[in-house]
BALOBA-1460 file (C-alpha; in Angstrom, 3 decimals):
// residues 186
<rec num="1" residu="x" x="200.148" y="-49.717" z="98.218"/>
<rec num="2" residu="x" x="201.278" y="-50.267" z="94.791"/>
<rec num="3" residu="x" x="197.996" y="-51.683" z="92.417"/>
<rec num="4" residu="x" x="199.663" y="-52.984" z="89.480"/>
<rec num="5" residu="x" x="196.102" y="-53.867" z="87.889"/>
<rec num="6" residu="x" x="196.024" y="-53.837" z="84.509"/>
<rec num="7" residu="x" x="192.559" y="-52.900" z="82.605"/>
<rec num="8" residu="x" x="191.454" y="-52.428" z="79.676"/>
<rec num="9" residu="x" x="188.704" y="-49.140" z="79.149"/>
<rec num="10" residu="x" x="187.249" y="-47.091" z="77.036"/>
<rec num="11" residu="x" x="187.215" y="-43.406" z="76.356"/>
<rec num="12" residu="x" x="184.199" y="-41.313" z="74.602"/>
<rec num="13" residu="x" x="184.894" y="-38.339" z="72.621"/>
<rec num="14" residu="x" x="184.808" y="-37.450" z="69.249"/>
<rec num="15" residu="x" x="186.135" y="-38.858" z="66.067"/>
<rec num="16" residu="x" x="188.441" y="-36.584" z="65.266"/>
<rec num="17" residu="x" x="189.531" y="-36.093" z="69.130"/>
<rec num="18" residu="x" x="190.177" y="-40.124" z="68.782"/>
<rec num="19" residu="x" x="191.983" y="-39.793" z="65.427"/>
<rec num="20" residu="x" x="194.213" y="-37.296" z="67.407"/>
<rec num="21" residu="x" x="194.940" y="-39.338" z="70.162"/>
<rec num="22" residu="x" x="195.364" y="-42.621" z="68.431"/>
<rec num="23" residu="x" x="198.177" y="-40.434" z="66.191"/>
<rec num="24" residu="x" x="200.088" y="-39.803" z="69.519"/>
<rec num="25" residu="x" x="198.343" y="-36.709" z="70.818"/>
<rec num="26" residu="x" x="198.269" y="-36.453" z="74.521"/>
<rec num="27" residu="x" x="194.618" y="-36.745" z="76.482"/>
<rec num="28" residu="x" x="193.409" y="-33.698" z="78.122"/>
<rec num="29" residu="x" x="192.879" y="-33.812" z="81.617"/>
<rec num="30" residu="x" x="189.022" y="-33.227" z="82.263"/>
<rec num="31" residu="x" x="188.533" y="-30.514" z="85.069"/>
<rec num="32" residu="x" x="185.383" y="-29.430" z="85.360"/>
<rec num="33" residu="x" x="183.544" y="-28.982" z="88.497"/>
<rec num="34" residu="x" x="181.281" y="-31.633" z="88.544"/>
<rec num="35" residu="x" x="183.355" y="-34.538" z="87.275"/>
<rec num="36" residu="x" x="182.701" y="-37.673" z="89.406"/>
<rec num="37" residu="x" x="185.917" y="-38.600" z="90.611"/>
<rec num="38" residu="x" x="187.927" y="-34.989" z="90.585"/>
<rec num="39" residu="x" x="190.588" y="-34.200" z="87.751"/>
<rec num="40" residu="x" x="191.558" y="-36.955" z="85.662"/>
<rec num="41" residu="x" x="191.354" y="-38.480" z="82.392"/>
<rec num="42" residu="x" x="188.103" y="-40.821" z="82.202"/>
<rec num="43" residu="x" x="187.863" y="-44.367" z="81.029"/>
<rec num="44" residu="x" x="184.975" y="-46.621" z="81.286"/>
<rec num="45" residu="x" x="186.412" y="-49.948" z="82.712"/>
<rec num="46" residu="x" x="185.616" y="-52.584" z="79.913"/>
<rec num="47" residu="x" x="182.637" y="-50.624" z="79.207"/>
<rec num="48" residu="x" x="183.172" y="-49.922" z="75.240"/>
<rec num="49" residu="x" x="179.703" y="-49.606" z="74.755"/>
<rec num="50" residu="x" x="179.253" y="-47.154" z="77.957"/>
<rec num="51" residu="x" x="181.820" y="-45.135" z="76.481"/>
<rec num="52" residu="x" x="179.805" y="-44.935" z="73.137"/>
<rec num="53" residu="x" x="176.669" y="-43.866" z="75.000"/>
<rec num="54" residu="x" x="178.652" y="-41.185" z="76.809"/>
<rec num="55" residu="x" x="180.007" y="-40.128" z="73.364"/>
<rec num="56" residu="x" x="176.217" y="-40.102" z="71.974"/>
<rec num="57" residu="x" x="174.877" y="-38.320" z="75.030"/>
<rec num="58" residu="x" x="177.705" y="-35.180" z="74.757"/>
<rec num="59" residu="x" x="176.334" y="-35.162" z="70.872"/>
<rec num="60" residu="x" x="172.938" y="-34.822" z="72.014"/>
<rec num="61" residu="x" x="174.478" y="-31.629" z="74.001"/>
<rec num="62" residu="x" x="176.383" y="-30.031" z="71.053"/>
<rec num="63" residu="x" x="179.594" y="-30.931" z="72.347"/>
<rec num="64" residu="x" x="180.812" y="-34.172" z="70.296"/>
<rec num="65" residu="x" x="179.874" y="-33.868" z="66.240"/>
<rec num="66" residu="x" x="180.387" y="-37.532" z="65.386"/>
<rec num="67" residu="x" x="180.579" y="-39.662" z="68.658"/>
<rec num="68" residu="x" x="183.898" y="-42.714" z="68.850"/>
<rec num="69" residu="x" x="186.056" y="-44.798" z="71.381"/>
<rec num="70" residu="x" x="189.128" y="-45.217" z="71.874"/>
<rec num="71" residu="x" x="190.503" y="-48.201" z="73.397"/>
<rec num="72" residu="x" x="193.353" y="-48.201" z="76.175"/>
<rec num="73" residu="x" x="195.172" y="-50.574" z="78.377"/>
<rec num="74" residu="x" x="195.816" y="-48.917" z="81.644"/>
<rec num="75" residu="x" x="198.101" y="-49.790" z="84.364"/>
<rec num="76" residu="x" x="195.930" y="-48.207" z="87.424"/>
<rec num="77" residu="x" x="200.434" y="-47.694" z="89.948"/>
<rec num="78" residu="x" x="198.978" y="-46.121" z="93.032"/>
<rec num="79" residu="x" x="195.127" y="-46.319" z="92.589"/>
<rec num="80" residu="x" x="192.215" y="-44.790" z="95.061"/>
<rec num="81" residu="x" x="190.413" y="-47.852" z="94.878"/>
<rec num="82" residu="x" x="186.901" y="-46.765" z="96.193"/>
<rec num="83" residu="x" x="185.759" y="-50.156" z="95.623"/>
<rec num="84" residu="x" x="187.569" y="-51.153" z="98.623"/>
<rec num="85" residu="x" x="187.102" y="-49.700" z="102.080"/>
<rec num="86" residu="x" x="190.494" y="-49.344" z="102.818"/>
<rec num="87" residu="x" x="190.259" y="-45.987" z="100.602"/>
<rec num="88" residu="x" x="186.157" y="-45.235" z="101.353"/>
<rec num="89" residu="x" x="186.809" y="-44.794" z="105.111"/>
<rec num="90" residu="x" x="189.364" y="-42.109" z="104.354"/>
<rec num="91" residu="x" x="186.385" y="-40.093" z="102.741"/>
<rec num="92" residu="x" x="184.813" y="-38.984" z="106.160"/>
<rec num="93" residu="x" x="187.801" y="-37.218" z="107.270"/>
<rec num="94" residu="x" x="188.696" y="-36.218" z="103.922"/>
<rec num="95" residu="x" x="184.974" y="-34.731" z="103.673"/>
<rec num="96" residu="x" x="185.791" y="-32.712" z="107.078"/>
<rec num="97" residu="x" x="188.736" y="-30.884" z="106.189"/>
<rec num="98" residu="x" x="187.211" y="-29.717" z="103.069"/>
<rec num="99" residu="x" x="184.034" y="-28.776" z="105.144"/>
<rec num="100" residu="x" x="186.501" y="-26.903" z="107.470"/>
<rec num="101" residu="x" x="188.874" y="-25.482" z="104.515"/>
<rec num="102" residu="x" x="185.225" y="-24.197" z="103.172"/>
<rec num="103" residu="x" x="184.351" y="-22.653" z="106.529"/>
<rec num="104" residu="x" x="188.015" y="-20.657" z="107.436"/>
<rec num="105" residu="x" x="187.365" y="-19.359" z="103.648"/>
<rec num="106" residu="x" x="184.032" y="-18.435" z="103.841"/>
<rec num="107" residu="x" x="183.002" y="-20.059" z="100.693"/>
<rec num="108" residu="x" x="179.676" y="-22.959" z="100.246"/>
<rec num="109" residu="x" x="180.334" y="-26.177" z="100.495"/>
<rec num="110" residu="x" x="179.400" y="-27.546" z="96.885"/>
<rec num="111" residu="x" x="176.022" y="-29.551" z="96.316"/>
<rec num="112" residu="x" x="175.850" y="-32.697" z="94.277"/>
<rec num="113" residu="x" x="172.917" y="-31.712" z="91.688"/>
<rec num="114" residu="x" x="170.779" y="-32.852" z="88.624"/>
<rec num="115" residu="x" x="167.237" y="-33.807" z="87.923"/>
<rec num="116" residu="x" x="167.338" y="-36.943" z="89.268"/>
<rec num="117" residu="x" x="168.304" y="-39.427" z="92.167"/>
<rec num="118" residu="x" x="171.540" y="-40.271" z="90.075"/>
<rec num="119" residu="x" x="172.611" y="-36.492" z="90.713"/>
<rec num="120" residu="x" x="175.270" y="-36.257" z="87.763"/>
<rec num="121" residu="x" x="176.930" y="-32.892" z="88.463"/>
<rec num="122" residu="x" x="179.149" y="-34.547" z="91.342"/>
<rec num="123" residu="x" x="180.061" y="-31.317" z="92.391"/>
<rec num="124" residu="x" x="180.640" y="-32.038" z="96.320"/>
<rec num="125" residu="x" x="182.189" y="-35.472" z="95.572"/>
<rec num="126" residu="x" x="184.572" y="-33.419" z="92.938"/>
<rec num="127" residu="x" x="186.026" y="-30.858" z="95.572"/>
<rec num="128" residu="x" x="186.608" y="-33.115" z="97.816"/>
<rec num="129" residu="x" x="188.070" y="-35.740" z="96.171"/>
<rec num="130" residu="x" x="190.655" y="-32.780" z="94.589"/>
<rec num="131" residu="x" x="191.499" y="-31.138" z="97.929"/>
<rec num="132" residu="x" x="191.904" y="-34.918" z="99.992"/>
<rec num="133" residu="x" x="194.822" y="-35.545" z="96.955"/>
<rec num="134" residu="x" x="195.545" y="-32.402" z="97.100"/>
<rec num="135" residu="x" x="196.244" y="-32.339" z="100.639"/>
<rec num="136" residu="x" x="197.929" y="-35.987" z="100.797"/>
<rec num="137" residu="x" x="200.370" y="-34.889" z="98.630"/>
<rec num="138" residu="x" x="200.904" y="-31.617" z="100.464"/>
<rec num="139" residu="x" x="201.065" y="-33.209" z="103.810"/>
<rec num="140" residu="x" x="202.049" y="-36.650" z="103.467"/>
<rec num="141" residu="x" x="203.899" y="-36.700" z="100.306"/>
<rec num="142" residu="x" x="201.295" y="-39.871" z="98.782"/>
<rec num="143" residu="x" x="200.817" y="-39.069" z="95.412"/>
<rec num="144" residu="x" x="197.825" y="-41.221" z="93.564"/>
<rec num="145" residu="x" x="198.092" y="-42.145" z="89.898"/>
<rec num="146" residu="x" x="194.465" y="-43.279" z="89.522"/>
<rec num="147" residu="x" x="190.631" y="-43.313" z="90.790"/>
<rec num="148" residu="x" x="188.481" y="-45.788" z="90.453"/>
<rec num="149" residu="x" x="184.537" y="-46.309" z="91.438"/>
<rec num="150" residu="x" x="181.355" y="-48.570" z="90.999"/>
<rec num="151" residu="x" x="178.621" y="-46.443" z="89.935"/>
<rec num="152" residu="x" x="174.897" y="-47.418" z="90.211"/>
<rec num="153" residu="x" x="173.284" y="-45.695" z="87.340"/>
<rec num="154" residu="x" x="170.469" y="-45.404" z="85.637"/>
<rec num="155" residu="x" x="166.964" y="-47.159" z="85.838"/>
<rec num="156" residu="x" x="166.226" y="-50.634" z="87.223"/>
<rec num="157" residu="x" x="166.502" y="-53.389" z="84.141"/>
<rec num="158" residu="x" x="162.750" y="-54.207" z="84.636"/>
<rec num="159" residu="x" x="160.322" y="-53.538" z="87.839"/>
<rec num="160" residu="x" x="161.536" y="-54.169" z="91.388"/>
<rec num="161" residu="x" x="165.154" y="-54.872" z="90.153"/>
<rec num="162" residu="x" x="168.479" y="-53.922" z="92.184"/>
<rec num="163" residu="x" x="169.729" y="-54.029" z="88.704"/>
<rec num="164" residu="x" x="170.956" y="-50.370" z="87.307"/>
<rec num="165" residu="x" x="170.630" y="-50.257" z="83.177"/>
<rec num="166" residu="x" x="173.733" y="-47.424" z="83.357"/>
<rec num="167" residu="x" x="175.974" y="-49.129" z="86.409"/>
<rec num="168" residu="x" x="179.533" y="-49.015" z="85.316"/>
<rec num="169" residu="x" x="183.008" y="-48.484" z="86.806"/>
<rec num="170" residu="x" x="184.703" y="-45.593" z="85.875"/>
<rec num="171" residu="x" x="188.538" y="-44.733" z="86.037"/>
<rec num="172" residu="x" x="190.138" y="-41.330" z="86.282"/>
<rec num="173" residu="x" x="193.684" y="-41.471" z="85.162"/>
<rec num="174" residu="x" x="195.699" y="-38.854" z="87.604"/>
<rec num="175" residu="x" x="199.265" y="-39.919" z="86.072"/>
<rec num="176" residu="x" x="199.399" y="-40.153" z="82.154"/>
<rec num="177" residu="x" x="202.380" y="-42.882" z="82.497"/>
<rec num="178" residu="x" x="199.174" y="-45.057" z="83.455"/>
<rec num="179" residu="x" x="198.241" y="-45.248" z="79.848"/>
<rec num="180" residu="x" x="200.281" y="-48.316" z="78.385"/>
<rec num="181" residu="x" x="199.143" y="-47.836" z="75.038"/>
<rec num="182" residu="x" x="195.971" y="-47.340" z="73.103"/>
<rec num="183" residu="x" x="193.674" y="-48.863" z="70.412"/>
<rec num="184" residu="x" x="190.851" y="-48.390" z="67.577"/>
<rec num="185" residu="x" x="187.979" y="-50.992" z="68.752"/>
<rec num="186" residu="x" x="186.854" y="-53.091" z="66.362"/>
């Protein structure tokens, strides 16, 4: 299933990273361990100011000096929707091959962690969201150019509410092609 959806999101870095990039420089895949929906390229979904706080919260940590956006319009091609439950109900069986690839090699099975119920080093939902497109394309030759996911974040907006301060939906771009072009916000 083709999802031609076009979007337009928002990427957090720093300023000179968005100088670069809005000069033609090519994104760099993130890849760490705990990223929420595997490898990709992230993009808040017309969430400029989520992208801002992301950029604010990674200067907090040392690793952005002056925190920017950049804007993009992305075309999602061949999306893992996991907003629909045509793609969540593949995540049990994806879950138990990983389980079983992590038994036959005698390694854990990664833990979702952090210091609260949010648990923002995705580390379980990271491996196996890698090794189930890992092993689609292996095996049945379906490659996906995009992730994208609801994500109920944060504290409730006052007492009692269902309501999440942080909740956002965030893309991973798999497939660079996906990024149509790109743009300073005002």
């Amino acid at each position: 299933m083709k999802y031609d959806r076009t979007v337009i999101a928002y990427h957090g870095c720093d300023a000179s990273v968005a100088e670069e990039l809005l000069s033609g420089a090519p994104f760099k895949p993130s890849q760490n361990d705990y990223d929420w929906l595997g490898t990709g390229i992230y993009f808040w979904e017309y969430g400029r100011d989520r992208a801002l706080r992301f950029a604010m919260e990674q200067q907090k940590r040392g690793k952005v000096q002056e925190p920017a956006v950049v804007g993009a319009i992305l075309q999602l091609g061949k999306c893992f929707d996991l907003m629909d439950t045509r793609f969540t109900s593949e995540l049990p069986t994806a879950f138990d091959l990983f389980w079983q690839h992590c038994e036959r090699e005698g390694t854990p099975l990664p833990r979702n962690e952090g210091n609260d119920s949010d648990k923002k080093l995705r580390r379980l939902d990271c491996a196996v969201l890698n090794f189930w497109f890992e092993y689609l394309e292996q095996e049945a030759a379906i490659v996906y150019d995009s992730v994208r996911c609801a994500f109920i974040e944060g504290e409730p907006v006052y007492d009692g509410s269902g309501i999440r301060k942080e909740t956002h939906v965030q893309i991973a771009i798999r497939n660079p092609a996906c990024i149509l072009g790109l743009f300073s916000p005002r």
